[in-house]
C-alpha positions as CSV (number, residue, x, y, z in Angstrom):
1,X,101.7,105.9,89.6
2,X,104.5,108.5,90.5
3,X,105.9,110.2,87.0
4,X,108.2,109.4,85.2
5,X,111.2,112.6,86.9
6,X,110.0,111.6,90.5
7,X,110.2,107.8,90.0
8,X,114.0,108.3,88.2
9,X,114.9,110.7,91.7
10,X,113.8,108.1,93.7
11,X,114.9,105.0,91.7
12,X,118.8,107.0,91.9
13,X,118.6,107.6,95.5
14,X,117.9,103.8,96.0
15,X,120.4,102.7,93.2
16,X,123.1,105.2,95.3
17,X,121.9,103.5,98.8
18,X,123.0,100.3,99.7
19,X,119.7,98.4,101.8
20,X,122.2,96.3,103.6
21,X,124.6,99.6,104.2
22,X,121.8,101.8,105.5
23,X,120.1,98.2,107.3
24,X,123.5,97.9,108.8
25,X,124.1,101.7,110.4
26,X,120.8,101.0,112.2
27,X,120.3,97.2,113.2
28,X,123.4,95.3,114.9
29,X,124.1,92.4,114.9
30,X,123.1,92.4,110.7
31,X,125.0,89.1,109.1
32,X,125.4,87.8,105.7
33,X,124.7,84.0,105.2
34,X,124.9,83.2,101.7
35,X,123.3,85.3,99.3
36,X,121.3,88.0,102.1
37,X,122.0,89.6,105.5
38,X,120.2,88.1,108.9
39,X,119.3,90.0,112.3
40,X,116.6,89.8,114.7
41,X,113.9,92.1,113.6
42,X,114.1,95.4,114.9
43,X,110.1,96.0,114.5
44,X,109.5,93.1,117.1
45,X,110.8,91.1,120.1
46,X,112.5,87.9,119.1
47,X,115.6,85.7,120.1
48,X,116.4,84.2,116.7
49,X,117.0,86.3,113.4
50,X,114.2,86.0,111.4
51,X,114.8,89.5,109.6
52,X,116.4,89.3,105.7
53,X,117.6,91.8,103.9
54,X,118.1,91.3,99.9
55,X,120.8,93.1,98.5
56,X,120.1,91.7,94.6
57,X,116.5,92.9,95.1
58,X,117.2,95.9,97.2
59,X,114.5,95.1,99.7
60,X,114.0,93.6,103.1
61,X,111.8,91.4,105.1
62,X,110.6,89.9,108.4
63,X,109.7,86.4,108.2
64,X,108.8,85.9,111.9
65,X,105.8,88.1,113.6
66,X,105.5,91.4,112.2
67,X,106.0,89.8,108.6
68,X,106.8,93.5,107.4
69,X,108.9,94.1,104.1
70,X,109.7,96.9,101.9
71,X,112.4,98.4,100.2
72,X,115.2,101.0,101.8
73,X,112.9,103.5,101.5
74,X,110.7,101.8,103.4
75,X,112.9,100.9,106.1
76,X,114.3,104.1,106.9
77,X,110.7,105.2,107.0
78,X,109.6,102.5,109.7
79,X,112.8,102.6,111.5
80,X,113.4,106.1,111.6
81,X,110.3,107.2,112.4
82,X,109.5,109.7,109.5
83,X,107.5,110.5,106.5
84,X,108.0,108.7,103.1
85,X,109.6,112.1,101.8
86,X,111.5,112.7,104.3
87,X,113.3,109.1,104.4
88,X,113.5,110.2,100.7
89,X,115.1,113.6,101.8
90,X,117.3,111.8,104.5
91,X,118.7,109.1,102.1
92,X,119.3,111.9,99.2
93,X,121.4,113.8,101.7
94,X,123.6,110.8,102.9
95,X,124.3,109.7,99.5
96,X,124.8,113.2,97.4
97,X,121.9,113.1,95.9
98,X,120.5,116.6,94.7
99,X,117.4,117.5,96.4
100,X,114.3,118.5,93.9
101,X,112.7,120.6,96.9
102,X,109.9,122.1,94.5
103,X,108.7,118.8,93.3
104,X,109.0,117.1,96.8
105,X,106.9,120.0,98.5
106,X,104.3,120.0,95.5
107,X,103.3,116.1,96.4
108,X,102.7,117.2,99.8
109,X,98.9,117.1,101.1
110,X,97.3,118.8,103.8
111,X,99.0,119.2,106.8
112,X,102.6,118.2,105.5
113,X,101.6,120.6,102.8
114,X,101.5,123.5,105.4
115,X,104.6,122.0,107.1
116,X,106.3,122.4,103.7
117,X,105.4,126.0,103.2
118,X,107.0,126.8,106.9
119,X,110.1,124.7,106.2
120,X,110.6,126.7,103.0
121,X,110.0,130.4,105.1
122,X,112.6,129.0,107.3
123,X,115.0,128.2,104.4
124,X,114.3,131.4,103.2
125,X,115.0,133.7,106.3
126,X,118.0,131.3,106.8
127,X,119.4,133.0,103.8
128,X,118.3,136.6,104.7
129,X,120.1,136.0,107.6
130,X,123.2,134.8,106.2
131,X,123.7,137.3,103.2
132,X,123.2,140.2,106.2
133,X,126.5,138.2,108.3
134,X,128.4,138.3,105.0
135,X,127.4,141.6,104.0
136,X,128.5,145.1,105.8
137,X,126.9,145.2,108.7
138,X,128.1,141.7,109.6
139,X,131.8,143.2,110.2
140,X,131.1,142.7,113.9
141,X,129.7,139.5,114.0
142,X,132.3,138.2,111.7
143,X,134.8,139.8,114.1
144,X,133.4,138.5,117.5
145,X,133.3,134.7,115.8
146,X,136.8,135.0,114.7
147,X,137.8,135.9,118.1
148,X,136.6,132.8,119.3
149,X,138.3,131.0,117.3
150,X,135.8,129.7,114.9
151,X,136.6,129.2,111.1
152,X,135.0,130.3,107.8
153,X,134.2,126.9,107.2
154,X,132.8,125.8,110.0
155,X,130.7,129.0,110.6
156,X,129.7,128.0,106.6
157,X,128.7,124.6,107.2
158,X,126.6,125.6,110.4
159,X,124.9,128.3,108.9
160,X,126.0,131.2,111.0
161,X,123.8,134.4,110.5
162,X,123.5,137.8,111.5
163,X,120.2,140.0,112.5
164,X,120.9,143.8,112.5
165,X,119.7,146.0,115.3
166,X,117.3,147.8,113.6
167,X,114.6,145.0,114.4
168,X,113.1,145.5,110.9
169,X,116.1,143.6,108.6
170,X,113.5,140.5,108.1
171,X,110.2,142.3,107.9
172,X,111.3,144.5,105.1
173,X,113.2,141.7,103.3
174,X,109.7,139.8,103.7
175,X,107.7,142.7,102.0
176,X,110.6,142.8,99.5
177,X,109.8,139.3,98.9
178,X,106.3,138.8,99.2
179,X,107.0,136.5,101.9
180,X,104.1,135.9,104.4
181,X,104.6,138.1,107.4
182,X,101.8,136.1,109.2
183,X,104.1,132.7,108.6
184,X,106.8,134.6,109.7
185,X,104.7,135.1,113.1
186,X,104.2,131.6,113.4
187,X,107.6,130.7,113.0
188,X,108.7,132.2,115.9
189,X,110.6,134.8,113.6
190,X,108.6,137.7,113.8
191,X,106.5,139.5,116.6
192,X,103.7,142.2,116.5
193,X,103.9,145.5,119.1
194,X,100.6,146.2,120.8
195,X,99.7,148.3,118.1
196,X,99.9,145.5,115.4
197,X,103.2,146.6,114.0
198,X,105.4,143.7,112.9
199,X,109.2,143.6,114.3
200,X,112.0,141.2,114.5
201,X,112.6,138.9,117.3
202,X,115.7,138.7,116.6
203,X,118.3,141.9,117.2
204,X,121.9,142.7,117.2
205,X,122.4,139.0,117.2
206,X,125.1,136.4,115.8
207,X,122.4,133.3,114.6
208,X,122.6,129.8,114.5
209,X,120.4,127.8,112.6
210,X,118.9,124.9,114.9
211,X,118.2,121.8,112.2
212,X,116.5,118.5,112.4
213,X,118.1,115.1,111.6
214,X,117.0,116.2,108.0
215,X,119.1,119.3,107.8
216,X,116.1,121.7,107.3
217,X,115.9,124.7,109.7
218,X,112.7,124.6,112.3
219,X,114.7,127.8,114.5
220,X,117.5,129.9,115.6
221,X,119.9,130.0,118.5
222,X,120.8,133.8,118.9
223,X,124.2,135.4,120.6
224,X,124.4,138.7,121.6
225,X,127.8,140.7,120.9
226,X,129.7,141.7,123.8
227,X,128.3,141.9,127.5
228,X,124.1,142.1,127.4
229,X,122.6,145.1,129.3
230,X,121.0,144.0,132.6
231,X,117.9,142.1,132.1
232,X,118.6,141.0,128.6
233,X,119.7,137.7,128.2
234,X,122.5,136.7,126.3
235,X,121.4,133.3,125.1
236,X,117.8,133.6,123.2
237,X,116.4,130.8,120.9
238,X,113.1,131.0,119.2
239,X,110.5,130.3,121.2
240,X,108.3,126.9,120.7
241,X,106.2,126.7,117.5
242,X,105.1,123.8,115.5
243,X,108.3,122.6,114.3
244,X,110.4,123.8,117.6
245,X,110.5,122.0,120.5
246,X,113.3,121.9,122.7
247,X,113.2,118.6,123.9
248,X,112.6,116.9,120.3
249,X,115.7,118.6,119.0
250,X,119.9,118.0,119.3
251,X,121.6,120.4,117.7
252,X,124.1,119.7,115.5
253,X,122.9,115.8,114.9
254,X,122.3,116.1,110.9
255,X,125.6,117.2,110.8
256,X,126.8,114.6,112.8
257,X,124.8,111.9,111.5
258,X,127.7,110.3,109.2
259,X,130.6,109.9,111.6
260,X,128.5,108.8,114.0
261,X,126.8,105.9,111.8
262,X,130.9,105.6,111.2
263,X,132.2,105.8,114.5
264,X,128.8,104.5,116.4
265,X,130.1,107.1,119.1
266,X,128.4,110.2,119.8
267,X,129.6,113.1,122.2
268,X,126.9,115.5,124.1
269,X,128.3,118.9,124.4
270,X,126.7,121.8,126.1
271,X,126.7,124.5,123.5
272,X,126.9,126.0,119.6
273,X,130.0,126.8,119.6
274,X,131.3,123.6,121.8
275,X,129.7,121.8,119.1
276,X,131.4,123.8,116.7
277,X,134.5,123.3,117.9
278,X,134.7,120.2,118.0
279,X,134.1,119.5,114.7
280,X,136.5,122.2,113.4
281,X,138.7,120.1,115.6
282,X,138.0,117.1,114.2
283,X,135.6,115.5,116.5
284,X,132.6,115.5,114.3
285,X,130.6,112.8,116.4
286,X,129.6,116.1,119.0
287,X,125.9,117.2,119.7
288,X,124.1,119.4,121.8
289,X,121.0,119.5,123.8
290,X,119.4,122.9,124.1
291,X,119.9,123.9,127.2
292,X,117.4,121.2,129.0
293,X,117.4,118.1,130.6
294,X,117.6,115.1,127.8
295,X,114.1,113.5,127.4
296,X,112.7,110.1,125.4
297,X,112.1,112.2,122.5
298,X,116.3,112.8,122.6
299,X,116.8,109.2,123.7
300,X,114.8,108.4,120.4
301,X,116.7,110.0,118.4
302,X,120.2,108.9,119.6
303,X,118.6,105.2,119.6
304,X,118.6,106.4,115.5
305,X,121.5,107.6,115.3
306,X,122.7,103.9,115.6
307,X,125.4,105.2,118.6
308,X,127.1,102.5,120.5
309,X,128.7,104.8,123.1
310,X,127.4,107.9,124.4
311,X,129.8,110.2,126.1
312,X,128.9,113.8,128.1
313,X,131.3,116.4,128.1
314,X,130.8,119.0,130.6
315,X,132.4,121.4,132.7
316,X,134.5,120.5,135.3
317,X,132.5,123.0,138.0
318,X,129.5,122.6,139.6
319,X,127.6,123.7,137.1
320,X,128.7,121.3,134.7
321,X,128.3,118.1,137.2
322,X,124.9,119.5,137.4
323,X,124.2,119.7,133.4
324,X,125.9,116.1,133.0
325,X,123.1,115.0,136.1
326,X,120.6,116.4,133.7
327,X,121.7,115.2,130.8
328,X,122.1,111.6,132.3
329,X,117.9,111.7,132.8
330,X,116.6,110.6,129.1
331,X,119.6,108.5,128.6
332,X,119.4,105.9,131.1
333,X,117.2,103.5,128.9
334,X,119.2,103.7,125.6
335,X,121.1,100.3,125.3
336,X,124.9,101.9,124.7
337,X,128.0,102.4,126.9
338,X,127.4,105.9,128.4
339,X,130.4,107.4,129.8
340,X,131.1,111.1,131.3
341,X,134.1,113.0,130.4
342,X,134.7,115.6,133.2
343,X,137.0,118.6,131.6
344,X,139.3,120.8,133.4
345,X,137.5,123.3,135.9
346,X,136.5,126.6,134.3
347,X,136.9,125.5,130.4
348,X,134.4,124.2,127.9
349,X,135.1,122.2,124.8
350,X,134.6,125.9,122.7
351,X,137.8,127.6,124.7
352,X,139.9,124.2,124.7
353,X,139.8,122.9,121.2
354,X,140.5,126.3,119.7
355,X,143.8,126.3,121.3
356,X,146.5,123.0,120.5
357,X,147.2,122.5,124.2
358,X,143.7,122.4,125.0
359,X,142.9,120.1,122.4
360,X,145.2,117.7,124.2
361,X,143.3,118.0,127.4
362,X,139.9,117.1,125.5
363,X,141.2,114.2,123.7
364,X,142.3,112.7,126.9
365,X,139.2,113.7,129.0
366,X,137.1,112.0,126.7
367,X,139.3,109.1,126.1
368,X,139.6,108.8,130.0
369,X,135.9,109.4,130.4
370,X,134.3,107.5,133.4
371,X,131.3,104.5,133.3
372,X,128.4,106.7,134.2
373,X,127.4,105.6,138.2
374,X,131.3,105.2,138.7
375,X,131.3,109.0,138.1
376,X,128.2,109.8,139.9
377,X,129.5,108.2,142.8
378,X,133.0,110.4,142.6
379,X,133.2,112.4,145.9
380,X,130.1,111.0,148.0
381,X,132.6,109.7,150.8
382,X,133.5,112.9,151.8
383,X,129.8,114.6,152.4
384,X,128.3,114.1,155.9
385,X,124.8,114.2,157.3
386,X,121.9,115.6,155.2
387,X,124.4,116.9,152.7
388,X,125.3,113.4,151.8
389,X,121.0,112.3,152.6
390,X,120.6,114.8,149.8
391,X,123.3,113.6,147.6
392,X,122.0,110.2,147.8
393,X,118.3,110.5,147.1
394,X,119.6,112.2,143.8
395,X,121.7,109.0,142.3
396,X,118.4,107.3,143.8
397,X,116.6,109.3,141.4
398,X,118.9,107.8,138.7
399,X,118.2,104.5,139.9
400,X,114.7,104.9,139.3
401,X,115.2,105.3,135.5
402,X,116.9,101.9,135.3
403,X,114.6,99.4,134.0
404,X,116.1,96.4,134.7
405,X,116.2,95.4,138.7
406,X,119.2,93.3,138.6
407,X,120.6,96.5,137.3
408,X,119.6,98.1,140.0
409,X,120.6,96.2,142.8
410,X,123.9,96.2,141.1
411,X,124.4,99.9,141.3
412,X,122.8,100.1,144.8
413,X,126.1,97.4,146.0
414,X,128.8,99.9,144.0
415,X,127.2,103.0,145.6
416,X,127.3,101.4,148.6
417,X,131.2,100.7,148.3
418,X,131.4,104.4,147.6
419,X,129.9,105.4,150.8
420,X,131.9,103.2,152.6
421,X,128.8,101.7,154.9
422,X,127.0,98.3,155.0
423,X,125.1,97.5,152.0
424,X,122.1,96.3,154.0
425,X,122.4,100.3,155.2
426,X,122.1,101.5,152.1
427,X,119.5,99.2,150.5
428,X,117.4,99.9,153.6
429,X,117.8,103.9,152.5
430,X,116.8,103.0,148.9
431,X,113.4,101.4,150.7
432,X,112.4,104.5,152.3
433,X,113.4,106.4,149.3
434,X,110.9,104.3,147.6
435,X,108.0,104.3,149.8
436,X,108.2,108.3,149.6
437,X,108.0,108.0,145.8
438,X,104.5,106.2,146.5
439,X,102.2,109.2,147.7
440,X,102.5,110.7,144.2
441,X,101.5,107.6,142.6
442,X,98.2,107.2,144.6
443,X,97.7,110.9,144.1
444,X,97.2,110.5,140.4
445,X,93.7,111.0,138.6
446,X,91.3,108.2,138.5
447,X,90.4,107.1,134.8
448,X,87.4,108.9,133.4
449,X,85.0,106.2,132.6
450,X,84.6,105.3,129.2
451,X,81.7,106.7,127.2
452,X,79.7,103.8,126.1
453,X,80.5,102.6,122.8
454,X,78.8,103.2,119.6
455,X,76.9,100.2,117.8
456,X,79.8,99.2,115.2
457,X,79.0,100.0,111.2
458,X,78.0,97.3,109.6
459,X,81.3,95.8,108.0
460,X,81.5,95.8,104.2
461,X,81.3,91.9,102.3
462,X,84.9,90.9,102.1
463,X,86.0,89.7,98.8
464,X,86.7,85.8,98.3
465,X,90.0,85.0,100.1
466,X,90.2,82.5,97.6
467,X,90.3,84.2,94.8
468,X,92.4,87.1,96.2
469,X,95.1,84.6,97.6
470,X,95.2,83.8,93.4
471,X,95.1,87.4,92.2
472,X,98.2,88.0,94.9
473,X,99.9,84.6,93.4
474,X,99.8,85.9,89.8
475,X,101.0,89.4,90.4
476,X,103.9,88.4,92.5
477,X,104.6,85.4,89.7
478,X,104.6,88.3,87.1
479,X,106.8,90.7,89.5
480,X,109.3,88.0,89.1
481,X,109.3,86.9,85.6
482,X,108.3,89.4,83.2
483,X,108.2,87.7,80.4
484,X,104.6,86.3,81.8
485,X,102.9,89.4,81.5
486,X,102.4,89.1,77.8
487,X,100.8,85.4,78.5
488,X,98.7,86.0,81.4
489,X,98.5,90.2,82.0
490,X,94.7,90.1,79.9
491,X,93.8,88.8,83.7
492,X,94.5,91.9,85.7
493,X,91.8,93.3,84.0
494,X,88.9,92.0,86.5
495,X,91.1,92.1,89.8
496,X,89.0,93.2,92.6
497,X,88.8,96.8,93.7
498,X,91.4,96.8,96.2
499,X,95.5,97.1,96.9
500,X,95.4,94.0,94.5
501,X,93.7,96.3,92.3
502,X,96.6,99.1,92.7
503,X,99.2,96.4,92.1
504,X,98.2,95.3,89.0
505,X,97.3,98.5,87.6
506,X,100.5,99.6,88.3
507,X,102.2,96.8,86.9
508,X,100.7,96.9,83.8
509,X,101.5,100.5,83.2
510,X,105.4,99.9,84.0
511,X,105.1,97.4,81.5
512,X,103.5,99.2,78.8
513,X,105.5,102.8,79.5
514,X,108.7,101.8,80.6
515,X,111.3,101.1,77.8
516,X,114.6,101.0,79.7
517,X,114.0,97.3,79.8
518,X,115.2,97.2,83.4
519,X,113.2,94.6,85.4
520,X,109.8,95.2,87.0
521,X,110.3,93.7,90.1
522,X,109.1,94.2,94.3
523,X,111.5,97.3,94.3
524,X,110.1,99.0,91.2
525,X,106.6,98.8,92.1
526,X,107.5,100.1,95.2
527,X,109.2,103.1,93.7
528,X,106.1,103.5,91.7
529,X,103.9,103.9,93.9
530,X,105.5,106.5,95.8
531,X,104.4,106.8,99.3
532,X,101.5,104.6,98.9
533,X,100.7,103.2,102.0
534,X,99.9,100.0,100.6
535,X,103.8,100.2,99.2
536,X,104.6,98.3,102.7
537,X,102.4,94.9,101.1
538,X,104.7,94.4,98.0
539,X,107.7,91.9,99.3
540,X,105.1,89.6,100.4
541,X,103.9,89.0,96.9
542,X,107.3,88.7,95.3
543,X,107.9,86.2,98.8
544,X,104.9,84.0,97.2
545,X,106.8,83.9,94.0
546,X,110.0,82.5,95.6
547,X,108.3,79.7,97.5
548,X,107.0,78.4,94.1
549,X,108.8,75.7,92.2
550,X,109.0,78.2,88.8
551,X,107.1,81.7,88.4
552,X,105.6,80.4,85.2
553,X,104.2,77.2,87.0
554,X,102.8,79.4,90.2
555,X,101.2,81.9,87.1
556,X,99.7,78.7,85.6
557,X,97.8,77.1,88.5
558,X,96.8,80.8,90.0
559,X,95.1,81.5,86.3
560,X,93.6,78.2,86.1
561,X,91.8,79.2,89.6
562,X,91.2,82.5,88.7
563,X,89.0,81.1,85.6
564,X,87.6,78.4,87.4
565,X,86.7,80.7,90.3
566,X,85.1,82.9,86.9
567,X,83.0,80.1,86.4
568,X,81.4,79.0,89.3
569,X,80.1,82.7,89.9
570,X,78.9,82.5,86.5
571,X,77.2,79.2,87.0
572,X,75.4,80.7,90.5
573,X,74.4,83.9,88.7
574,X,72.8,82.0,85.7
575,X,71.0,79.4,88.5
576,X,69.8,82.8,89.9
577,X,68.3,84.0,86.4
578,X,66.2,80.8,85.3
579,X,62.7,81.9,84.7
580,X,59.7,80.4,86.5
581,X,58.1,79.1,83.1
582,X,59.7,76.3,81.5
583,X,59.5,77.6,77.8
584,X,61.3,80.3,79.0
585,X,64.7,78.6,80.1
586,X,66.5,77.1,77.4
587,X,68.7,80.3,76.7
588,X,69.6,80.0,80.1
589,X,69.9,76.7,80.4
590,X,72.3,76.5,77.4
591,X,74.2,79.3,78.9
592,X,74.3,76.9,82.1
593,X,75.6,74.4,79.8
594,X,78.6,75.9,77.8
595,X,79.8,77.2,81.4
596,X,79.9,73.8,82.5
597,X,81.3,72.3,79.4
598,X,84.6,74.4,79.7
599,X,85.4,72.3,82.6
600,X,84.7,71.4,85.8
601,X,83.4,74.1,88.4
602,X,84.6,73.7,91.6
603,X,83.3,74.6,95.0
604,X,84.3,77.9,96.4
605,X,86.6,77.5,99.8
606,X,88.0,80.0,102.2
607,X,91.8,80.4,101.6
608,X,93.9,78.8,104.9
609,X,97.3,81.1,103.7
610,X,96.8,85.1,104.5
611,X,97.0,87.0,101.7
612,X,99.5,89.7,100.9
């Protein structure tokens, strides 16, 4: 069982998040009917609502396939795709909770436990970086931001940093530390010359911290002042490590994250400082994708974000229709309204919304932003010959994404409207488009052949289904009516080894150690046991409770089987004992005999309900 400062954190972090609120940023179509909130289940396929969530019990659960259930904790965990601390982290951030980062990165094991320690090197330089922007040296950088029009508080809330020229500001600040320099390495932060000498990767640059969803640093996005010498780019971010990856990243998303769970509106943006920009300017729904095409890891994460309506703001020049073609790639599956916002040539959201004019032209490309295909198929009519071949076979390319084929055909009749030519033309084009794609297809590798399988271990003796199906019926009648503990608890004692086993152990200690007199119900075991695994299994027993007629009559009839069920293996164990000689049986036999005189024994069957 967690203690007693961790189970109070979480128990205040779950007391401070609404389930139906954070249910309801992530699941449409979520509808109260009486006293709980219906949708179809977002962990399965279905066409009725069969997913409750439980406000008065702060928990949730799917009565149709999947027949998952949990608490919020839970939820965000399953939905959002993350760790049961870091649905802890994500939920403390959202609702002002204060973060107890020592004691969350002491409970983590093993690999999360070395994920921790970079996390918290990151955190660190994070702050090396940003003391060296605030402090003398940072005149320049401070200088150069300003002049772009870029806040204090903005620059604040993003994080912005400074790394000196001399290329040793973070190595010496490590050894003043006794930070690792070897983590540093392998967080992309720090290099080594040929002669092993450590250095920074980062030089004479402005910095911006690139987060995850979860607001912790996992890189930097660097900036050069003034023009770079030839050769030297003027745009570096750290290179891929463990906790970078381009694609699995959009900048500025945890700061995002509440006004678009508000809005359900997201903007794509091409840059920091666009992104910055924007949100100085109010439009704090803006992203950014690193400087790549958008993949299913992005897609994922927008899916998350609970967006509705997913608008690209590019450029007006070709190089911004080509980002916004790029951009279009890992989006085509999401199931929003995706529109593209094309801004005057020459000027990006950072030069615009820094200026009150500009603004004005931002806020009515956006709110005049263009269905998707309608814009891809803006100035086709007016290319000729392979020019316009060419131009085609790359909204083909589009088309290929979509995965519905009425969808398709749809988009193939409007492209053809575009081009002004028969529609049998252009389908006939989108055939010998496709039978190109083919080639690569029947190029691909042949499956390896399976190596044969092992002989399976022998599977361990299941306990009786019987007598768990009772264990599960008494802990979940005890879950909801406390008051039965006192009268039936001595019978926890002799639960199998098992998740039953960790249930009732649990139980019993919340009851003997707990004095706040606050319930012990589905949502307190789950907070007890932490990030349990078996935490997932809890609703279903408190769900047996509530098809009962009373919890007291449900803890009856499961004891009575439980020491019936006592009986009968006492019975078959003292059958199993009786000595060959006859003399020697009448202990056992009057053993045989009291068991049998308590009441009737009855036959061991399999259970027909699955137990929780």
């Amino acid at each position: 069982m967690q203690d007693l400062e961790f189970r109070q954190f979480i128990e205040r972090v779950k007391l401070r998040s609404p389930i139906e609120v954070a249910v309801g940023e992530r699941v449409s179509g979520l509808r109260q009917k009486g006293n709980l909130w219906w949708a179809r289940c977002p962990f399965h396929e279905e066409r009725t609502p069969s997913f409750a969530v439980d406000p008065r019990r702060a928990t949730w659960r799917c009565f149709g396939a999947c027949g998952e259930g949990g608490d919020v904790l839970s939820f965000v965990e399953r939905f959002d795709g993350v760790t049961f601390l870091d649905a802890l982290r994500l939920l403390a951030r959202q609702c002002g909770e204060e973060l107890p980062e020592r004691t969350l990165r002491g409970r983590a094991q093993g690999d999360e436990a070395v994920l921790e320690a970079r996390f918290e090197l990151l955190r660190w330089a994070e702050r090396v970086y940003r003391d060296a922007w605030a402090g003398h040296g940072g005149e320049a950088a401070r200088a150069y931001m300003k002049k772009r029009g870029l806040g204090e508080a903005v620059l604040e809330a993003f994080g912005i940093g400074w790394a000196p020229e001399s290329g040793q500001h973070l190595v010496e600040a490590a050894q003043k530390d006794k930070r690792p320099l070897e983590g540093l390495v392998e967080t992309g932060l720090v290099r080594r010359s040929d002669g092993g000498r450590p250095y920074d990767f980062f030089r004479g640059r402005v910095l911006v911290p690139i987060r995850d969803r979860l607001g912790r640093a996992v890189g930097f996005g660097g900036r050069i002042l003034g023009n770079a010498a030839e050769g030297v780019p003027k745009y570096v971010n750290t290179q891929e490590t463990p906790l970078f990856h381009k694609g699995r990243l959009i900048f500025g998303l945890d700061q995002a994250m509440t006004e678009i769970r508000r809005t359900k509106r997201l903007l794509i943006v091409e840059g920091y400082t666009d992104v910055m920009a924007a949100h100085q300017a109010g439009w704090k729904g803006a992203v950014a994708v690193l400087g790549t095409a958008t993949t299913e890891d992005h897609a994922a994460l927008i899916r998350r974000s609970g967006a509705r309506q997913v608008t690209l703001v590019f450029d007006g020049d070709e190089a911004g229709r080509k980002a916004s073609l790029r951009a279009l790639t890992g989006l085509l599956k999401l199931p929003v309204q995706l529109t593209v916002a094309v801004l005057p040539e020459g000027r990006d959201p950072g030069d615009l919304l820094v200026e009150a004019r500009g603004q004005e032209q931002f806020r009515a490309a956006v709110e005049g932003a263009r269905e998707w295909f309608d814009w891809c198929t803006d100035g086709l009519s007016g290319k000729r010959g392979s020019e316009l071949t060419s131009a085609v076979e790359e909204r083909f390319q589009l088309l290929l994404l979509l995965e519905q084929p009425i969808d398709r055909s749809a988009r193939l009749v409007e492209l053809a409207k575009a081009l002004a030519l028969p529609e049998e033309d252009v389908r006939a084009q989108w055939q010998t488009f496709l039978r190109a794609q083919r080639p690569a297809a029947a190029r691909a590798p042949q499956p390896v052949p399976e190596r044969p399988a092992r002989p399976p271990a022998p599977a361990a003796p299941r306990p009786d289904p019987t007598l768990e199906r009772a264990y599960a019926e008494l802990i979940g009648a005890l879950l909801a009516d406390n008051s039965l503990v006192p009268v039936h608890g001595h019978l926890l004692a002799s639960v199998p080894a098992g998740t039953l086993e960790l249930f009732a152990r649990t139980l019993l200690e919340l009851y003997e150690r707990d004095t706040s007199g606050d319930p012990i119900d589905a949502s307190a075991l789950m907070t007890a046991l932490g990030d349990h695994p078996a935490r997932a299994r809890v609703p279903a027993l408190q769900g047996l409770a509530d098809a009962a007629e009373s919890p007291a009559l449900q803890a009856g009839g499961a004891a009575r089987r439980i020491e019936d069920l006592r009986r009968a293996r006492e019975v078959e164990r003292l059958k199993g004992t009786l000595p060959a000689q006859p003399e020697d049986q009448a202990q056992v036999l009057g053993r045989l005999h009291d068991q049998l005189r308590i009441g009737r024994v009855p036959t061991p069957r399999h259970a027909s309900v699955r137990t929780p």
